[in-house]
Backbone as CSV, one residue per row, in Angstrom:
resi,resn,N_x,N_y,N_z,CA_x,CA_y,CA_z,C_x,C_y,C_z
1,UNK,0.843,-1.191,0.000,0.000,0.000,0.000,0.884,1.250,0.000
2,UNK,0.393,2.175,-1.041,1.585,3.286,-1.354,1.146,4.559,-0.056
3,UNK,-0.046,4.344,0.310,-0.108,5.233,2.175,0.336,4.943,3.220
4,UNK,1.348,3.722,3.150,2.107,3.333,4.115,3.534,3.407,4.324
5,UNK,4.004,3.550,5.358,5.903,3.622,5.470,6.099,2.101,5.092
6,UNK,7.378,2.431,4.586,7.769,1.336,4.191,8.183,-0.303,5.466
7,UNK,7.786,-1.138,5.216,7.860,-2.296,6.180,9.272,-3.130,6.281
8,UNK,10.402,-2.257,5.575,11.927,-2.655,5.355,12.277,-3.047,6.877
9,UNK,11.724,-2.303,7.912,12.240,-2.620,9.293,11.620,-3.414,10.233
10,UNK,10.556,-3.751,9.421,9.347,-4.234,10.504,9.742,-5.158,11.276
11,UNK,10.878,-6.085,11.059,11.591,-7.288,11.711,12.141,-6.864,12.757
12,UNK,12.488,-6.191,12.815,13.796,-5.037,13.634,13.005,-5.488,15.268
13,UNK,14.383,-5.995,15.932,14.009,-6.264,17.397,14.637,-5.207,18.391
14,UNK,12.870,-4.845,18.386,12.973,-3.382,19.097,12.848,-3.782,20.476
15,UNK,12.562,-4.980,21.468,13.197,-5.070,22.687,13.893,-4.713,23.160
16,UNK,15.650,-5.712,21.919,16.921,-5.247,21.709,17.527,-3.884,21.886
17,UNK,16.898,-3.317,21.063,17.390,-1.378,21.475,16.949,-1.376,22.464
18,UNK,15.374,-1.121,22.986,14.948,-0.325,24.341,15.633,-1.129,25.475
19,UNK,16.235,-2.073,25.331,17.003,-2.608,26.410,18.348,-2.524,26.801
20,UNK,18.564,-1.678,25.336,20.342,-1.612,25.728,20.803,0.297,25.378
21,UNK,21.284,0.577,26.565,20.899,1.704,26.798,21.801,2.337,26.032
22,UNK,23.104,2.018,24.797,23.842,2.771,23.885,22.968,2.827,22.612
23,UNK,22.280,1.959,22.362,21.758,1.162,21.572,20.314,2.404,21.070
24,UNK,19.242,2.407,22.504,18.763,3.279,22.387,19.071,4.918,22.499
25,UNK,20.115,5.023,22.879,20.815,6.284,23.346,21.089,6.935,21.738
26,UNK,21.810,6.227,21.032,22.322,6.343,19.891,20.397,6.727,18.790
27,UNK,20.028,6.004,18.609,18.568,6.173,17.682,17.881,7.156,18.843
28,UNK,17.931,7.367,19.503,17.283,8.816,20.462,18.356,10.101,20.018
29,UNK,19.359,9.825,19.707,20.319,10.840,18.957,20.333,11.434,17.955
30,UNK,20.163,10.297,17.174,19.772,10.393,15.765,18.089,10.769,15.649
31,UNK,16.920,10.475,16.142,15.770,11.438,16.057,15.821,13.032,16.242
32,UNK,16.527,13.196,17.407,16.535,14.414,17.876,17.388,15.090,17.480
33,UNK,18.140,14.497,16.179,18.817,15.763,15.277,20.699,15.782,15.993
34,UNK,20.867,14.920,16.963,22.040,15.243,17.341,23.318,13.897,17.733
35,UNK,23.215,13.519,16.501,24.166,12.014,16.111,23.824,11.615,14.796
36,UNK,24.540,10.922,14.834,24.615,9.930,13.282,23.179,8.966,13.443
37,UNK,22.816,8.986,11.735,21.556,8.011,11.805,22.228,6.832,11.019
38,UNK,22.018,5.702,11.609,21.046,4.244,10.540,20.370,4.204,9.739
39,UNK,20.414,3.548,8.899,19.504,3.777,7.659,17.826,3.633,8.834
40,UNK,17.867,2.472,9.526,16.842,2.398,9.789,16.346,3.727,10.902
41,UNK,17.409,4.034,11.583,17.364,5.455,12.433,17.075,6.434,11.395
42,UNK,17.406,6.954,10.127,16.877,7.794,9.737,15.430,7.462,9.414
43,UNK,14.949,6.640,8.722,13.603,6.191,8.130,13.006,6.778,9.365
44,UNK,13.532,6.119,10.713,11.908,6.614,11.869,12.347,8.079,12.088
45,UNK,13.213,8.842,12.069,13.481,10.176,12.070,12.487,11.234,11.154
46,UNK,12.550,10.369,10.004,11.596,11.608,9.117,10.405,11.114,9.134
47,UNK,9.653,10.016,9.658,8.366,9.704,9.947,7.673,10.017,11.372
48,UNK,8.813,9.795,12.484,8.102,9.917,13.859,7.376,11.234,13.932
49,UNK,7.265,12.410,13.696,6.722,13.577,13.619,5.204,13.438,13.186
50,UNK,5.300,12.863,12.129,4.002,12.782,11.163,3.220,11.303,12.368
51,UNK,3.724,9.931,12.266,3.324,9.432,12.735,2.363,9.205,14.503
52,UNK,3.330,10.368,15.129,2.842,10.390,16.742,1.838,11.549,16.378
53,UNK,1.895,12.295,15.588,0.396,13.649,15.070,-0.637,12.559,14.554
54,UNK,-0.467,11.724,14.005,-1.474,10.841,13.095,-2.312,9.883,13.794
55,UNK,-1.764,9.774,15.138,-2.253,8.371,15.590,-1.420,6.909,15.100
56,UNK,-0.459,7.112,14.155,0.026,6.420,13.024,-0.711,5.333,12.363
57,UNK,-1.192,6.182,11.413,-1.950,6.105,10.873,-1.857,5.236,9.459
58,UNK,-0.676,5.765,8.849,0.453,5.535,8.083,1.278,3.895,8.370
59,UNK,0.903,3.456,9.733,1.915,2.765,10.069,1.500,1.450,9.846
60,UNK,2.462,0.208,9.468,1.816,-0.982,9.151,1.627,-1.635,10.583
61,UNK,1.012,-2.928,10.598,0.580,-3.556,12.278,1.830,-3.372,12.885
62,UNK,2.813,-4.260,12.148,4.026,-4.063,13.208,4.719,-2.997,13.583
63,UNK,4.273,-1.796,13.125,4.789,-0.481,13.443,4.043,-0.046,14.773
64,UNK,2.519,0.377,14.240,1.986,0.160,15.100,2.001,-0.329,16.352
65,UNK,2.325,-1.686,16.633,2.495,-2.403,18.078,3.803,-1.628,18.259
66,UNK,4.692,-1.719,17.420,6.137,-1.035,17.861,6.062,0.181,18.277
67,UNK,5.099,0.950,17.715,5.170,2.189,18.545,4.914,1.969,19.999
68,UNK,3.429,1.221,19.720,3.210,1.133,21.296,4.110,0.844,22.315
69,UNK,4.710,-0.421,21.822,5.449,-0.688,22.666,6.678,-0.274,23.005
70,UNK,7.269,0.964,22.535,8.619,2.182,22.530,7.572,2.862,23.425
71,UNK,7.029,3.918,23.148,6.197,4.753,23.917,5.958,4.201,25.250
72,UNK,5.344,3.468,25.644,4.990,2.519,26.951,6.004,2.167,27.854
73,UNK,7.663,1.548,26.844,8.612,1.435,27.850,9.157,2.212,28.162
74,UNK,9.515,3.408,27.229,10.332,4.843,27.740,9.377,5.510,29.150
75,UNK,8.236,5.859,28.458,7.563,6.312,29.739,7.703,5.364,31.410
76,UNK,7.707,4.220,31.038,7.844,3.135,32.092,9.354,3.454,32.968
77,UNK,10.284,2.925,31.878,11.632,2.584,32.025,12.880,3.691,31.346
78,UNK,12.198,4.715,30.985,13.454,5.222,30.583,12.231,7.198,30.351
79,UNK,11.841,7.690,31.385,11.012,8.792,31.551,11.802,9.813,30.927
80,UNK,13.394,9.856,31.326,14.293,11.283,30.884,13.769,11.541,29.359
81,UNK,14.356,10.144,29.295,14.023,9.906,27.183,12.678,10.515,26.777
82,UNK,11.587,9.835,27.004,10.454,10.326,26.925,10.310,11.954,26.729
83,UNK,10.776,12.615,27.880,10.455,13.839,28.255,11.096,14.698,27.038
84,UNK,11.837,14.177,26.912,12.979,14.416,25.787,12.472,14.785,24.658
85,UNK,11.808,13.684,24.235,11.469,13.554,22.903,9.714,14.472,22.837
86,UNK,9.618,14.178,24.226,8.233,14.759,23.864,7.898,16.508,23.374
87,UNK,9.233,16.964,24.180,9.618,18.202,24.428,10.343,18.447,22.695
88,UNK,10.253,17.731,22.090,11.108,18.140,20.624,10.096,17.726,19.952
89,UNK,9.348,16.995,19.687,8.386,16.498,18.576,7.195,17.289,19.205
90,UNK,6.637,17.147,20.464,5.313,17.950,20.779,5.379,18.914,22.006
91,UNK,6.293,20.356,21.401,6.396,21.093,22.393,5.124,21.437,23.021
92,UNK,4.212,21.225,22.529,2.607,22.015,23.050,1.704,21.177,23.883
93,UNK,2.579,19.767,23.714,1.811,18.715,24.647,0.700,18.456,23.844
94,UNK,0.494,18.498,22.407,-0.948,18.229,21.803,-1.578,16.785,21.844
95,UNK,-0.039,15.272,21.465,-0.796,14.771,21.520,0.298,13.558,22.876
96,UNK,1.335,14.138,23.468,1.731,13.356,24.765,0.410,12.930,25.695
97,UNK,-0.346,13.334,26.014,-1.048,13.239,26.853,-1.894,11.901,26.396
98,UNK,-2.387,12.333,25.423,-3.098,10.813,24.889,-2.161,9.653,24.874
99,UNK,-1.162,9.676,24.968,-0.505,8.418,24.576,0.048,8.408,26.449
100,UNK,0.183,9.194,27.176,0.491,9.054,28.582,-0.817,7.893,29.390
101,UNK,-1.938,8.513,28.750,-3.620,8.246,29.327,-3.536,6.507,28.736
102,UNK,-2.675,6.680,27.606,-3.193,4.977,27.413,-2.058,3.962,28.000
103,UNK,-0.628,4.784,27.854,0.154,3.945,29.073,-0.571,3.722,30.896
104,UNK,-1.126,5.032,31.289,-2.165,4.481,32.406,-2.949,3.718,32.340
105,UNK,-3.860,3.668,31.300,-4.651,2.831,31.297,-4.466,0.915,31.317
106,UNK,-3.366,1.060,31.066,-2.642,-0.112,31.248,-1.574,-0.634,32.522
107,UNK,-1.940,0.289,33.254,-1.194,0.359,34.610,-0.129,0.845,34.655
108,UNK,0.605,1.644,33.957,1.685,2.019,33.882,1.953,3.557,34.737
109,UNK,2.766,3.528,35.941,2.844,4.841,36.990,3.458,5.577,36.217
110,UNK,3.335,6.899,35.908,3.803,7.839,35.527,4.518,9.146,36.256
111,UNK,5.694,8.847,36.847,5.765,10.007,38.032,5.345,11.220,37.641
112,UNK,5.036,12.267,38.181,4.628,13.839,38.041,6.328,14.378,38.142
């Protein structure tokens, strides 16, 4: 489907990164404009913008769950990051909050 990002990464074991903290350190670098990208680090670089505004909308299933499941563990397990990113992609807080409300909704503590 030509309304979709491309599914070149969809394999990609994103556990792997969110678990290894150079790993994610490095593709949190490369989003936020300040390190070297991966081919696959750039691809989510020029999509994450559009995609977290969209609902991702754009995104195939396994993106989809992958978002979820990046979003869910940073907020969980890695908050600095989060704050980080939220503060560069949605300075206005338009759509953090919705995606905070559904990590709660799943039990996930969110410190203040």
């Amino acid at each position: 489907a030509d309304d979709k990002y491309t599914d070149k990464y969809d394999k990609i074991n994103l556990q792997e990164i969110l678990e290894n903290k150079r790993l994610l350190e490095s593709y949190m670098d490369c989003v936020l404009g300040k390190g070297k990208c991966t081919p696959e680090g750039k691809e989510l670089k020029d999509h994450l913008q559009e995609a977290l505004e969209t609902g991702c909308e754009k995104c195939t299933e396994a993106q989809d769950k992958g978002a979820e499941t990046s979003i869910d563990y940073l907020i969980k397990n890695e908050l600095e990051i989060w704050k980080e990113l939220t503060a560069h992609f949605d300075p206005d807080g338009k759509w953090r909050k919705k995606y905070e409300d559904r990590a709660k909704a799943k039990g996930i503590v969110i410190p203040e």
